[in-house]
N, C-alpha and C positions, 0 to 999 in steps of 0.2 A: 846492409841490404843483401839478401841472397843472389848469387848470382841470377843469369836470364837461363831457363833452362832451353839449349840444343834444341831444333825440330828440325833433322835434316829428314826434304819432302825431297824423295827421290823422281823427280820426274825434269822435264823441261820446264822454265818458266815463262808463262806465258806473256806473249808481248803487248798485249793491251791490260796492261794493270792484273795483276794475278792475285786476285780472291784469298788464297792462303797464304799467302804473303799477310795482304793487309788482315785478315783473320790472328794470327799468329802472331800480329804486332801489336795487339790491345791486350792489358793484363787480364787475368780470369778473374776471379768473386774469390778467391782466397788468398790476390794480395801476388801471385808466381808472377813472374813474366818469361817471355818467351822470345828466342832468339831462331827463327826460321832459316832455311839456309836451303837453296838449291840445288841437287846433286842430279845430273841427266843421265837417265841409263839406256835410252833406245837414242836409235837414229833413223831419221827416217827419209826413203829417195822416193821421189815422183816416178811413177810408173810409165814409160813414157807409150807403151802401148794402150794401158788403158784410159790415158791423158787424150792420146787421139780419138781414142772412142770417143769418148764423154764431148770432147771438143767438136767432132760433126756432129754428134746427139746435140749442140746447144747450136751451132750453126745451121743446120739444116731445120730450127723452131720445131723438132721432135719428140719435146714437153709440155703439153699442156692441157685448158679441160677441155676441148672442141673434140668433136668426133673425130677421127683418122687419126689423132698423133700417136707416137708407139706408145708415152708412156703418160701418163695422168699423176703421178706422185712420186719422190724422191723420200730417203733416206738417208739418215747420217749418223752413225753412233761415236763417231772419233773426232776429234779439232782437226786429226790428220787430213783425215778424208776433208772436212771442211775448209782448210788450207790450200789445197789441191782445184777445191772444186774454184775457190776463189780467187785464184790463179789464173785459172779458165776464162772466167767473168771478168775478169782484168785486162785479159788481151782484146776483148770485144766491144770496152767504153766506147763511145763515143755515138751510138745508136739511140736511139730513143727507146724507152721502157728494155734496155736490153739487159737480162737475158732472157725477157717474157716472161717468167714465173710467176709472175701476180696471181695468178689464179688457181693457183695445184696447191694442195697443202703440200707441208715440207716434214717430215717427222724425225724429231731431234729425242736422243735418249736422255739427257740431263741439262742442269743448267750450264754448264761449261762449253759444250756444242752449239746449246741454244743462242748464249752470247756469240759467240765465234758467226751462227748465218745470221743475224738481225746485222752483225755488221759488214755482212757480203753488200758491195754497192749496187745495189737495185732500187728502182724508184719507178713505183712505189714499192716499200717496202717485201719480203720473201714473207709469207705466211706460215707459223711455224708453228709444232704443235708437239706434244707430249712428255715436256719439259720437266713435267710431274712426277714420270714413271721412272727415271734413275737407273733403269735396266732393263735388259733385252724381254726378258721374263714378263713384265709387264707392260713396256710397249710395243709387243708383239699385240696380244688380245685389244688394247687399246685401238690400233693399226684399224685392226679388224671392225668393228665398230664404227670409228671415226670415218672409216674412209670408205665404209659404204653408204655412210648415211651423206656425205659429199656426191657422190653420185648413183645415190635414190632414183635421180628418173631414169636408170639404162638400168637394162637388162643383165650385165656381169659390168664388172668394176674392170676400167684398162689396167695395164702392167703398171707396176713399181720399179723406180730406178735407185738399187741400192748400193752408193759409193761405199767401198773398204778398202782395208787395209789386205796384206797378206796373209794375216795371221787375225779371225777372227774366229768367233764361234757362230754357231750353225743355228740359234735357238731362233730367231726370227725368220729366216728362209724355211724350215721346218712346219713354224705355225700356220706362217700365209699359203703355202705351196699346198699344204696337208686341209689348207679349207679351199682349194680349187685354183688359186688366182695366180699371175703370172709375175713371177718376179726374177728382174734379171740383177743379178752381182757384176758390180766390175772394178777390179783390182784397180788401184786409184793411186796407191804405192806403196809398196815394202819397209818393211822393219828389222832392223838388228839391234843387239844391245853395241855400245860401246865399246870399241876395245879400250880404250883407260878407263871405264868405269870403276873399277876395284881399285885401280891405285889412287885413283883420283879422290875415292871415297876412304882408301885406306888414309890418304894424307891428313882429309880433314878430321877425321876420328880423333886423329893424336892432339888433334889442337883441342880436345874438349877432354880428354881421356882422364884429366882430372875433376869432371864435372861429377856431380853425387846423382844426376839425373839427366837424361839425353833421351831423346823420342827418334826415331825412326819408322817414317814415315812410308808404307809399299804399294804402290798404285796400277801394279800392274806383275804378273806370275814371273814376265820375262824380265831375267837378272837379279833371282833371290837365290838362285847359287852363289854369284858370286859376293851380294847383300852379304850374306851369311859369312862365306869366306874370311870379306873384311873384316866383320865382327868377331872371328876365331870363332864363331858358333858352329862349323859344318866341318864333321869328322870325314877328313878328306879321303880318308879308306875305306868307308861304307855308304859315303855319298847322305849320310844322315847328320843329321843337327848333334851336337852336345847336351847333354844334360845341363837344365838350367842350372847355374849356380844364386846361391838364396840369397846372395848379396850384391848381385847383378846391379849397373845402372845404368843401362839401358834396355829399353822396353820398344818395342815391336807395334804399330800400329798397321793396319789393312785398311784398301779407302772400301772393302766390301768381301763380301763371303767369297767371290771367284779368287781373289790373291789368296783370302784367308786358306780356303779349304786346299789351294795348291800346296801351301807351305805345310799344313797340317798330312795329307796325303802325299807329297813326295818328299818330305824331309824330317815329318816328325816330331813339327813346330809347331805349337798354338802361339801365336801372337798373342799380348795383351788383350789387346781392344781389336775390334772391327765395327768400322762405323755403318750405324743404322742407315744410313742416307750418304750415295756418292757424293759428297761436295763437303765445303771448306765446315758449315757448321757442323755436318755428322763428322769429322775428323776431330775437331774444336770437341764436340760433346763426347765423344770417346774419349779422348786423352785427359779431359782436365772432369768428368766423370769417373776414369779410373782412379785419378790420385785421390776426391772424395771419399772415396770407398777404404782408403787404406786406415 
């Protein structure tokens, strides 16, 4: 039997059962199996400024659909931010229907977030919405849509409350702002990569270095320097990638075009694959669609 081929998935693993884990443990239609492995390259601290914000924003019952509250709908594009917010809602059990959200939708950019608020403890359940969309890009226009036909009978739509991180992109502030409506950011906590990411990752490489095939898995732009580093692939004098070599065995996957086109535009890297859809099966159908092909 061939060995299991390598799929170091550079990210955190998640602690309620991680989707690409269990994805990456079932063999493909050609017989391979797959040996997953978690390698963390960010880390991330609670904001403790914008922790208190959000915290009198849910104390003070300053979310939801009745007239006068500041904010009629929330946001969430990251587990981070979801982490944080559920944090919040944690120090406040003990209230009845707390933290009132029943009523506001919740708008989540993929399945991965989505899971993370269904399991914020509220009761009745957080109503959550655009699960579908996988990206900023199109649950921004979604937003738009959805969330006016939610309050149809007012004259303008209340503000949005949009948890992030430090380090986001601008495409959904841009869309909603640019059609009139009020949307407030509030930094919810910071990101860095790891400082032992690279060694950490250089160590586990050599444990497979004899493998005829090894997947690496990029979920995110921050810490494909040092990605690359590890892999000998990044010419440390021009800050550029190496020429592929044609008998390479390890391949390159992106969970979507924002890592992809990082690595392609600042280093001169096209990845293998980039999956069609952020989640465990577009990863799943990129990788074992590439080996199809060869």
């Amino acid at each position: 039997m061939s060995p299991k081929i390598p799929v170091y998935l550079l990210k955190t693993k998640s602690s309620a059962g991680d989707h690409y884990e269990e994805k990456f443990s079932t063999p493909d239609g050609n017989g391979s199996e797959y040996d997953p492995e978690f390698v963390p390259v960010l880390e991330h601290q609670f904001d403790d400024q914008g922790m208190a914000k959000v915290r009198g924003i849910l104390k003070n019952k300053q979310i939801g659909r009745t007239e006068g509250k500041q904010y009629g709908g929330m946001i969430f594009t990251s587990q981070r931010a979801v982490e944080a917010f559920t944090k919040l809602v944690e120090e406040g059990r003990g209230e009845d229907n707390w933290p009132f959200l029943q009523d506001i939708p919740v708008y989540s950019v993929g399945p991965a977030t989505t899971r993370a608020l269904k399991a914020v403890p509220q009761v009745p359940a957080l109503q959550v919405f655009g699960e579908h969309t996988g990206n900023g890009e199109t649950l921004a226009p979604y937003i738009l849509g959805h969330y006016r036909a939610w309050y149809k009978d007012r004259e303008s739509v209340p503000a949005l409350l949009f948890l992030v991180g430090d380090r986001r992109r601008d495409t959904i502030p841009k869309v909603l702002t640019g059609a009139g409506w009020q949307l407030d950011e509030v930094v919810i906590y910071g990101t860095g990569e790891m400082k032992s990411f690279r060694d950490d990752f250089s160590q586990r490489l050599q444990t497979t270095a004899d493998r005829p095939r090894r997947w690496v898995v990029v979920f995110s732009p921050s810490g494909c320097d040092s990605m690359l580093s590890a892999l000998d692939l990044l010419d440390e004098s021009s800050g550029k990638a190496k020429p592929k070599e044609p008998n390479r065995s390890t391949y390159i996957a992106t969970i979507g075009p924002t890592t992809r086109d990082h690595l392609i535009h600042s280093f001169g890297y096209e990845p293998e694959v980039s999956a069609e859809q952020p989640s465990p099966e577009g990863v799943w159908n990129a990788i074992t669609g590439y080996r199809t092909l060869e």
